[in-house]
N, C-alpha and C positions, 0 to 999 in steps of 0.2 A: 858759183854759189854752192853752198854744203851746207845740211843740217846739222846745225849742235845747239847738243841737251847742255842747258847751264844750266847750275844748282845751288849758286852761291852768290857771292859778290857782282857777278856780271849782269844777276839779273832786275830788272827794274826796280830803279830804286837804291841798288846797291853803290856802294862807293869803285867799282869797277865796270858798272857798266858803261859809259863811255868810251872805253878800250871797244863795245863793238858797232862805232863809227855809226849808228842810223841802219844796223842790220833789222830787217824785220821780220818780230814776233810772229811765227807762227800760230802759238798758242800755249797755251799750260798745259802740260800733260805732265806724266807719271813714267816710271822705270814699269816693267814688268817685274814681279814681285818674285826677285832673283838676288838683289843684293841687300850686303849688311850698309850701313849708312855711318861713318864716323866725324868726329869734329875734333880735327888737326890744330889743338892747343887752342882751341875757341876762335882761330883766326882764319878758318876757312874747312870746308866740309869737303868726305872724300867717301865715293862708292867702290866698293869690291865686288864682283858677284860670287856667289858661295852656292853648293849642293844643295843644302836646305837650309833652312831659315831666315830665309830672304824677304825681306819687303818691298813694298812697292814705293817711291821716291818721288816728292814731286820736286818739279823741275818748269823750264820756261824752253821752248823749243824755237832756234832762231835760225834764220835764211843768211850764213853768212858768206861773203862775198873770199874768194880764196885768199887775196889781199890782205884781208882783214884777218882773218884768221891768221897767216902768217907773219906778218910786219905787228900786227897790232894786240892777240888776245893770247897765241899762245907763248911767244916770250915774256910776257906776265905772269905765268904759270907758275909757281912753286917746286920744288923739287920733289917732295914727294908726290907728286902727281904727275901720270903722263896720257897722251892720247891715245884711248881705245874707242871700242865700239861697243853700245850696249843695246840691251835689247828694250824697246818701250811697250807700254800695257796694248798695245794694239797687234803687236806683233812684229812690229817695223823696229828696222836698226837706224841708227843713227851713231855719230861721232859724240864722244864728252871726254873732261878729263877723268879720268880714274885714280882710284890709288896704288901707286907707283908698286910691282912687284918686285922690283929689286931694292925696294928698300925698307930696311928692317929696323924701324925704332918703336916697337910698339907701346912704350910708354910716353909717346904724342899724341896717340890714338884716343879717344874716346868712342866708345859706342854709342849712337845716339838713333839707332834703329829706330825704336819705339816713337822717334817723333816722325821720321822720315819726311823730314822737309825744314830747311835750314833755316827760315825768317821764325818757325814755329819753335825751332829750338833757342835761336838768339831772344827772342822776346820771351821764356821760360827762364834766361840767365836772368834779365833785366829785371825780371816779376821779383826775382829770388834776392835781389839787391837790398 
């Protein structure tokens, strides 16, 4: 079993949670207030951590089974994103996907700091409709 921070799709509710087979929620928590927060063509969110102007990010923190993680959540993965380790508001590390450094299309990117939390941002699209 491993800790990973979801922030998107995987997390309850979402149309990919399923991929983590009956892992269980730890609890909701937050990034430590280090990264910028983007939304990858509206179809899925991605963190970076940056020197300054970082935010705090909430997220769903899940117990999953190594299995799972490997066979099941991260070959679902996107390309621009890959597995690092961030740091959360408690001070603890944990594993999530990040936004991928070797890849450079930054007009995919949107900045979506200001909402730092991705059902927060998708239901801001929706409002806007």
């Amino acid at each position: 079993m491993t800790l990973m921070f979801l922030n998107g799709g995987a997390m309850r509710g979402g149309p990919l949670h399923h991929l983590l087979r009956d892992a269980p929620l730890v609890g909701v928590v937050r990034t430590a207030p280090k990264y910028r927060f983007y939304s990858v063509g509206d179809a899925f969110p991605a963190i970076e951590a940056v020197e300054s102007g970082g935010v705090s990010v909430v997220g769903e923190l899940y117990d999953v089974p190594w299995d799972v993680l490997e066979r099941s959540l991260l070959p679902s993965e996107p390309e621009e994103l890959e597995l690092g380790v961030i740091e959360l508001e408690d001070g603890g590390g944990t594993l999530s996907m990040v936004r991928r450094r070797a890849y450079t299309e930054p007009h995919t990117y949107r900045d979506i700091s200001h909402h730092a939390d991705w059902r927060a941002y998708k239901a801001s699209l929706e409002a806007a409709q």
